[in-house]
C-alpha positions in Angstrom: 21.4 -11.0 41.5 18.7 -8.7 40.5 19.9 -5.8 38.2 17.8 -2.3 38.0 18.9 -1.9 34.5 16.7 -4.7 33.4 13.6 -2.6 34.1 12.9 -0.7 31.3 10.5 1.5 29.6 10.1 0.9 26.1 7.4 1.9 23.7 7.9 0.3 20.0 6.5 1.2 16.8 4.1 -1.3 14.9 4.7 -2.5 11.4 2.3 -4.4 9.8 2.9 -5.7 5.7 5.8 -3.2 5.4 4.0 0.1 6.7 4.6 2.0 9.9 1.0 2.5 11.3 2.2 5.6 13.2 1.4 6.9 16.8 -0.1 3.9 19.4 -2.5 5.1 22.6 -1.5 3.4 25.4 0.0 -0.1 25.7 0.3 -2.9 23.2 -0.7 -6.5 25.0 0.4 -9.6 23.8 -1.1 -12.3 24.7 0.3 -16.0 24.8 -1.4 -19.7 25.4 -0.4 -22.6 25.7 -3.1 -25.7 25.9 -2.4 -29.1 27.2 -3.6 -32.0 28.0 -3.5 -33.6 31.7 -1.7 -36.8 31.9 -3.6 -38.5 35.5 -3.6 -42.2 36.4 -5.8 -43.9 38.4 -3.5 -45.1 40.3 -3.1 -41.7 41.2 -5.9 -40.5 41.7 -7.0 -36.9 40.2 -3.9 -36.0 40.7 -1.9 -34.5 37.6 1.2 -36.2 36.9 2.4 -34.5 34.2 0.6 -32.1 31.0 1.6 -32.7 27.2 1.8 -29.8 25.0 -0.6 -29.7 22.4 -0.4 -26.5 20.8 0.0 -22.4 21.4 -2.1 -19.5 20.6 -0.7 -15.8 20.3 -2.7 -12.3 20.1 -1.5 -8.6 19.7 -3.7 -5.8 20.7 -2.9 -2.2 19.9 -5.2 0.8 19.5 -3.4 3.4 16.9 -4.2 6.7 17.0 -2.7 8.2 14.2 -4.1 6.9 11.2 -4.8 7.5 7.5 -7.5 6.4 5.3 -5.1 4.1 3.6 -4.1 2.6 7.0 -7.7 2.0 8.4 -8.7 0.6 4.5 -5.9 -2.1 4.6 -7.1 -3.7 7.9 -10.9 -3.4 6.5 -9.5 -4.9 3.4 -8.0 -7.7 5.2 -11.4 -9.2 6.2 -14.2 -7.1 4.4 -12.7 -6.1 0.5 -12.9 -3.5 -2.1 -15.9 -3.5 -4.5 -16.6 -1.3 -7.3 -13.7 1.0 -8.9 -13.3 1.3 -12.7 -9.9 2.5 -14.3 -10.3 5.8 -16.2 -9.6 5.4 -20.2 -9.0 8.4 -22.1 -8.0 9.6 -25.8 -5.4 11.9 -27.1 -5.6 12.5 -30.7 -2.2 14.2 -31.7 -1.6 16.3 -34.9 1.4 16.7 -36.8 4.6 19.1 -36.4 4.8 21.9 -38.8 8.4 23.2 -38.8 8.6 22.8 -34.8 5.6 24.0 -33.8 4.7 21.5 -31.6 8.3 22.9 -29.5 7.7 23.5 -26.0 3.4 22.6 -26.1 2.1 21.2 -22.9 -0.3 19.1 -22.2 -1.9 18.1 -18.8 -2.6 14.6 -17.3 -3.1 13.1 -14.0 -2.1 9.4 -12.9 -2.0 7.4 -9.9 0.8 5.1 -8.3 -0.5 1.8 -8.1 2.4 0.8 -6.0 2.9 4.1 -3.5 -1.2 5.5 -4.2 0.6 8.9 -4.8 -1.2 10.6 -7.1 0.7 13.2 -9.2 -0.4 16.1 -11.9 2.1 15.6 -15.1 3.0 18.3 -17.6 4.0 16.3 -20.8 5.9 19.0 -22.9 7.0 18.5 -26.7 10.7 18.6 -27.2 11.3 19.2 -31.0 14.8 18.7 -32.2 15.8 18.8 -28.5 15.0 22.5 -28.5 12.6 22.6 -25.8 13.1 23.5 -22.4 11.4 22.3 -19.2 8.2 24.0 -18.1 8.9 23.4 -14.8 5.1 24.3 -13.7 5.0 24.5 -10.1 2.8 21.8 -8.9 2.9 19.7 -11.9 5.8 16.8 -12.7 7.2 17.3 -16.3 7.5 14.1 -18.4 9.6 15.1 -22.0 8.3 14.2 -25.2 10.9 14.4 -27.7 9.9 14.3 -31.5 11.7 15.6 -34.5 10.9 18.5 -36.7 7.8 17.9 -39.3 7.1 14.7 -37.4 3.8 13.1 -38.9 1.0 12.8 -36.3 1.2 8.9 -36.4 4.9 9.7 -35.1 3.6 12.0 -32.6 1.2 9.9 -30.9 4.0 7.1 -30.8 6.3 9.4 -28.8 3.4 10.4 -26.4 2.6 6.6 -25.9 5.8 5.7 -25.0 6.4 8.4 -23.1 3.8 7.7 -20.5 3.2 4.0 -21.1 6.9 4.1 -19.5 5.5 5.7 -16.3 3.9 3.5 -13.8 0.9 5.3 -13.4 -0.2 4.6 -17.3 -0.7 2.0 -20.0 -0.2 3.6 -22.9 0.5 0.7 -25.8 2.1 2.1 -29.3 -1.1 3.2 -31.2 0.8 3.2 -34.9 -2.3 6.2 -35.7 -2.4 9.7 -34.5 -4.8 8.5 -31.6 -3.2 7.3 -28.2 -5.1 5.3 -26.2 -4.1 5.7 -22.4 -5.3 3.3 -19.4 -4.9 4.5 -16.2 -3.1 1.7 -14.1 -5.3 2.6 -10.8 -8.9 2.5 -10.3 -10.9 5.5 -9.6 -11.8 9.4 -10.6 -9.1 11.8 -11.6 -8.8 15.1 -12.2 -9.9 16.0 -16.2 -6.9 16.0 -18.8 -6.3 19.1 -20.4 -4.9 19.9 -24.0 -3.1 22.7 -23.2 -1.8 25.0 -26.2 -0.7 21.3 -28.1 -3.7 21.3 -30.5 -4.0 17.4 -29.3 -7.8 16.8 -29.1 -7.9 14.6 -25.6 -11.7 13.4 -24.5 -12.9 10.5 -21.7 -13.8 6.7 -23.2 -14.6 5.2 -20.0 -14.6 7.5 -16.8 -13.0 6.3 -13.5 -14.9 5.1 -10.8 -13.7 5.0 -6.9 -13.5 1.7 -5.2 -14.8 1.3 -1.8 -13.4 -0.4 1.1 -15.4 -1.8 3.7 -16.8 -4.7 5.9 -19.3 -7.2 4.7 -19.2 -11.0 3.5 -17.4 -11.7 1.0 -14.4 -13.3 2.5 -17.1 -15.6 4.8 -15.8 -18.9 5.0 -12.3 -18.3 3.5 -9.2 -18.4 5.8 -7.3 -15.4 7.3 -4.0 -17.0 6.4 -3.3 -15.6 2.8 -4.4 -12.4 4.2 -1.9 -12.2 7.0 1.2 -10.2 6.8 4.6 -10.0 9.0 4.0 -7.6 12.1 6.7 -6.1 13.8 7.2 -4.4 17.1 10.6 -2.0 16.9 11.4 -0.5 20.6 12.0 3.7 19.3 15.1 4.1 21.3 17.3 1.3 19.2 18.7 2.3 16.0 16.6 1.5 12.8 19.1 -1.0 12.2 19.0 -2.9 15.6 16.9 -5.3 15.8 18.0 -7.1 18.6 15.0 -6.1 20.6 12.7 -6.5 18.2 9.4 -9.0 18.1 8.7 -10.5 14.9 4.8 -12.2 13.7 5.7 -14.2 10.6 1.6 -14.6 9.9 -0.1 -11.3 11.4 -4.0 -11.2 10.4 -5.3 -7.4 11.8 -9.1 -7.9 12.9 -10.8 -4.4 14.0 -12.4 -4.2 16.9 -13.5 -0.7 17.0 -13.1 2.7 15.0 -13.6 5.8 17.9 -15.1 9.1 16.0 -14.7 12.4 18.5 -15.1 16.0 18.8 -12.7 15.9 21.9 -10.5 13.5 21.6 -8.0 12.1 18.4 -9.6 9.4 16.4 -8.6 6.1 17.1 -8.4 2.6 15.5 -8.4 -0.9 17.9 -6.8 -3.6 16.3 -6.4 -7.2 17.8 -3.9 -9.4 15.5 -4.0 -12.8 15.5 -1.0 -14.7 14.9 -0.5 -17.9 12.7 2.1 -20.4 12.1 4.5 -19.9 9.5 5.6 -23.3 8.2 8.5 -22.0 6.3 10.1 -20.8 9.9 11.8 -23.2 12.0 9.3 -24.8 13.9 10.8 -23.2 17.4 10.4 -20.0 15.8 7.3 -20.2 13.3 4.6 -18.1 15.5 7.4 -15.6 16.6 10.3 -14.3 17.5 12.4 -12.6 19.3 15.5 -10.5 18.2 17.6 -9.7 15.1 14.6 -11.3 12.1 16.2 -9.9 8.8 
């Protein structure tokens, strides 16, 4: 017996490699296919007396209208690439403590996330004989440096190096000589270092260079697979943690079909996904599925 409460109305949001790619316009269309081949006889005539199954094909289309530059980048990326971009390598020559006089400096430094992107201003303050306090700068993340009293520069720079060597945005090895070498862990320009009132002499080896995303040919001839990534559909009005009416792409590969620039009208970003086996899923369930796929 037919029941009204089967018809619903439900948008989802789209999740593609792990990130929400926010706000959709208008519907999302899957599309499903299923090819065969007609089993006739000639006994039979041209009549079809049966079809075998010989294999499926599955397409998501969704235009997004709230996007970032790191959202529109990763689909490029998928199929263009990133060329260019040079890490930024800098200097900091440290000097010596003179009866805690070094307590409470600041110097300035900023880094980049490779993991999140978040880029982040630090204020690295000298601790002497844990008598320093917080600078809390607004705007600026403090990272403590603690030293003792009299410390030789060679110590100083070792306690700088390790203090942002253990920070994710730096690589900052041991120097065992008063000058710290520090590589920044993500490509591209940053804002200049700045000394502060530390008496640290800091100066730029190598300066960072921005990499570019975009389209061209340098993933011709190479297959789409290792650059797909699980897609997920998530209808809003279930509970993050209900996925029973979820849709789950094992092997999503986003391919753009058009970027809309307007003075009228948001931005928006088509994106068709085309959906690959996965052959680590059961094979009833290795395009997609339906339902709770934690």
């Amino acid at each position: 017996m037919s029941d009204i409460a089967n018809i619903k109305v439900e948008p989802c949001s789209v999740e593609w490699d792990g990130a929400d790619l926010g706000f959709t316009d208008g519907d999302i269309e899957i599309t499903t296919e299923e090819t065969g081949a007609e089993i006739t006889a000639h006994q039979e005539g041209t009549n079809v007396l049966d079809m075998i199954r010989t294999g499926k094909k599955v397409e998501l289309s969704v235009t997004l209208k709230e996007t970032s530059a790191a959202q529109v980048q990763a689909m490029l990326s998928a199929g263009g690439g990133v060329s260019g971009g040079v890490a930024k390598i800098e200097t900091i020559v440290c000097v010596a403590d003179s009866s805690g006089s070094l307590n409470n400096t600041v110097f300035f430094i900023q880094g980049k996330n490779p993991t999140t992107k978040a880029v982040t201003d630090y204020a690295v303050y000298l601790n002497v004989n844990s008598a320093g306090v917080d600078p809390s700068i607004p705007g600026k993340t403090s990272v403590e440096v603690a030293v003792a009293t009299n410390d030789a520069s060679t110590a100083v720079a070792d306690a700088v190096a390790a203090a942002l060597d253990a920070l994710a945005d730096f690589a900052a090895p041991n120097p065992g000589a008063s000058t710290v070498t520090v590589t920044h862990s993500e490509v591209g320009a940053r804002d200049a270092s700045d000394a502060g009132n530390t008496g640290f002499t800091m100066a730029v080896s190598t300066a960072g260079v921005n990499a570019l995303t975009g389209w061209g040919k340098s993933k011709d001839f190479t297959g789409m697979l290792s650059d797909s990534a699980k897609l997920v559909l998530h209808p809003v009005v279930n509970d993050v943690a209900d996925l029973d009416g979820d849709l789950a792409f094992w092997k999503a590969y986003p391919m753009v079909g058009s970027i809309v620039q307007s003075g009228e009208n948001p931005k928006t970003v088509s994106i068709t996904f085309k959906i690959f086996p996965d052959s680590s899923k059961p094979d009833e369930t290795r395009l997609f599925a339906f339902g709770d796929h934690a």
